[in-house]
C-alpha positions as CSV (number, residue, x, y, z in Angstrom):
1,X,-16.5,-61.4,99.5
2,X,-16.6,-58.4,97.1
3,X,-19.8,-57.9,94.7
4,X,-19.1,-56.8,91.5
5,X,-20.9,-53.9,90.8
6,X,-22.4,-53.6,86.7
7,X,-22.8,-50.2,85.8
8,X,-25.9,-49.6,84.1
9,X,-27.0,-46.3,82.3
10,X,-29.7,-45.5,85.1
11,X,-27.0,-46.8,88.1
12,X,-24.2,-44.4,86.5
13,X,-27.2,-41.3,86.2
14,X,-28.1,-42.0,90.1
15,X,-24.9,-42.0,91.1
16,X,-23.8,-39.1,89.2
17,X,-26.9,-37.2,90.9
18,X,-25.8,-38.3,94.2
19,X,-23.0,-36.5,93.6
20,X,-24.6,-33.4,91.9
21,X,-27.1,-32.8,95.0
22,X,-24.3,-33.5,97.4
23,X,-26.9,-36.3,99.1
24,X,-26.4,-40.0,99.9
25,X,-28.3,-42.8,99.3
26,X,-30.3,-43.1,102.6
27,X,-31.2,-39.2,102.1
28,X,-32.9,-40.3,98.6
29,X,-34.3,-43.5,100.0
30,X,-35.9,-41.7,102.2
31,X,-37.0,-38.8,100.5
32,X,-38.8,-41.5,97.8
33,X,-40.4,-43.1,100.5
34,X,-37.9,-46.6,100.4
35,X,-38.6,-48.3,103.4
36,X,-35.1,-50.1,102.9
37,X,-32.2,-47.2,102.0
38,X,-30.6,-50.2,101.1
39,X,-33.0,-50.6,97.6
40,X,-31.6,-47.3,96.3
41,X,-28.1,-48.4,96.9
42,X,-28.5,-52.0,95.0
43,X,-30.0,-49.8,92.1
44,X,-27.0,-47.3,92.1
45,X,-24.4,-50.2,92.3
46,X,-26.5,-52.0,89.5
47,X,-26.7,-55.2,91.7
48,X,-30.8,-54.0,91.4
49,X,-33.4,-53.0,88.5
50,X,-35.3,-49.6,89.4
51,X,-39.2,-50.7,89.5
52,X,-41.0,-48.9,86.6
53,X,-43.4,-48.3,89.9
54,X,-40.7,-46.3,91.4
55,X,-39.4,-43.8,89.1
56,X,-41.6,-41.1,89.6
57,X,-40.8,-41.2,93.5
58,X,-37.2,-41.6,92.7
59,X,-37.5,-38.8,90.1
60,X,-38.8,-36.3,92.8
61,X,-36.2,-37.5,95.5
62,X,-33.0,-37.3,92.4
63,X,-34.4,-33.7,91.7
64,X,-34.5,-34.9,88.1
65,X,-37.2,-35.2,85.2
66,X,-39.0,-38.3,85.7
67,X,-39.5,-38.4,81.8
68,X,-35.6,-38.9,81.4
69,X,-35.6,-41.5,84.5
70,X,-38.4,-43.6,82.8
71,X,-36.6,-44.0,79.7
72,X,-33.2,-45.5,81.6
73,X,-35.9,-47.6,84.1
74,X,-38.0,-48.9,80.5
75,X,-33.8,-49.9,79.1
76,X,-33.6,-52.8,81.9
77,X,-36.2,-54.5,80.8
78,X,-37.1,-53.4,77.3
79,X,-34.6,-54.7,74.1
80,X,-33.3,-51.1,72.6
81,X,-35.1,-52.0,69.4
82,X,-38.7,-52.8,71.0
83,X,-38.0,-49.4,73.0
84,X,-37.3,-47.6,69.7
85,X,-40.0,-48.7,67.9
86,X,-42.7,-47.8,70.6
87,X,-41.4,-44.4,70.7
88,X,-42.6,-44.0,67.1
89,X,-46.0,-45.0,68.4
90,X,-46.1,-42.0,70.4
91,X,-43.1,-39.4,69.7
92,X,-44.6,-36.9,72.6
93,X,-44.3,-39.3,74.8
94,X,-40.5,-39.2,75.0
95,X,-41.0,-35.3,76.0
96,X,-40.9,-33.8,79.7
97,X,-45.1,-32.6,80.6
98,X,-44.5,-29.4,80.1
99,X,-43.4,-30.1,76.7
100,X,-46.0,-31.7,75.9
101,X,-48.7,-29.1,76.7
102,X,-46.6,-27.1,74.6
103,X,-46.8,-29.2,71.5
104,X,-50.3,-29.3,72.0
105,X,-50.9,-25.8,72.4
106,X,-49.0,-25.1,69.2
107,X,-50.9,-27.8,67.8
108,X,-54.4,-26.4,68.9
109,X,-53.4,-22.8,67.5
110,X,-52.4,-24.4,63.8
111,X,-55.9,-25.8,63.8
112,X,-58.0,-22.7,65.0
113,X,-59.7,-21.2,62.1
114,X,-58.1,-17.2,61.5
115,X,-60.3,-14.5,61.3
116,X,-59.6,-13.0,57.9
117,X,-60.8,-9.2,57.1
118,X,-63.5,-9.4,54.6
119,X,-62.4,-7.2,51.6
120,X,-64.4,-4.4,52.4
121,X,-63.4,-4.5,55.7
């Protein structure tokens, strides 16, 4: 008996980094601390969901930004229109860390009062 596999947007982006790191599923099972290699192959074939638990393991272990791999983990269980909407709650929340402290940064500098020369300076 053949499973049919259901490709999923996070399936096909595992997959596709399999290939892209040259690694196999055991290697990444491992690497993310899966005590079953057998996990991360159900979740690359679609058969399984990615635990939101997981991704930032699995993030490490796919070489990829965890930020990215949360989003495609929150689309399994999350409607596309719930997801949208509580990305307008929090718009910095769809960017990478380091981003982030960027935008905040930026943010912090806009606010700081300027010292301005006084005329007879």
């Amino acid at each position: 008996m053949v499973l049919e596999t259901r490709a999923t947007p996070i399936s096909i982006f595992i997959e596709d980094r399999l290939k892209e790191l040259n690694e196999n599923y055991m290697d990444v099972a491992l690497n993310a601390g899966f005590s079953n290699a057998g996990a991360v192959y159900k979740m690359m074939r679609g058969e399984a969901k990615v635990p939101i638990d997981c991704v930032p393991a699995l993030a490490d272990a796919l070489c990829c930004d965890a930020v990215l791999l949360l989003d495609l983990a929150l689309r399994q269980f999350v409607p596309p229109k719930l997801l949208e909407d509580l990305r307008k709650l929090n718009p910095d929340a769809s960017h990478a860390p380091n981003v982030q402290a960027r935008i905040r940064s930026l943010h912090h500098a806009s606010t700081k009062p300027t010292h301005r020369p006084h005329p007879t300076e």
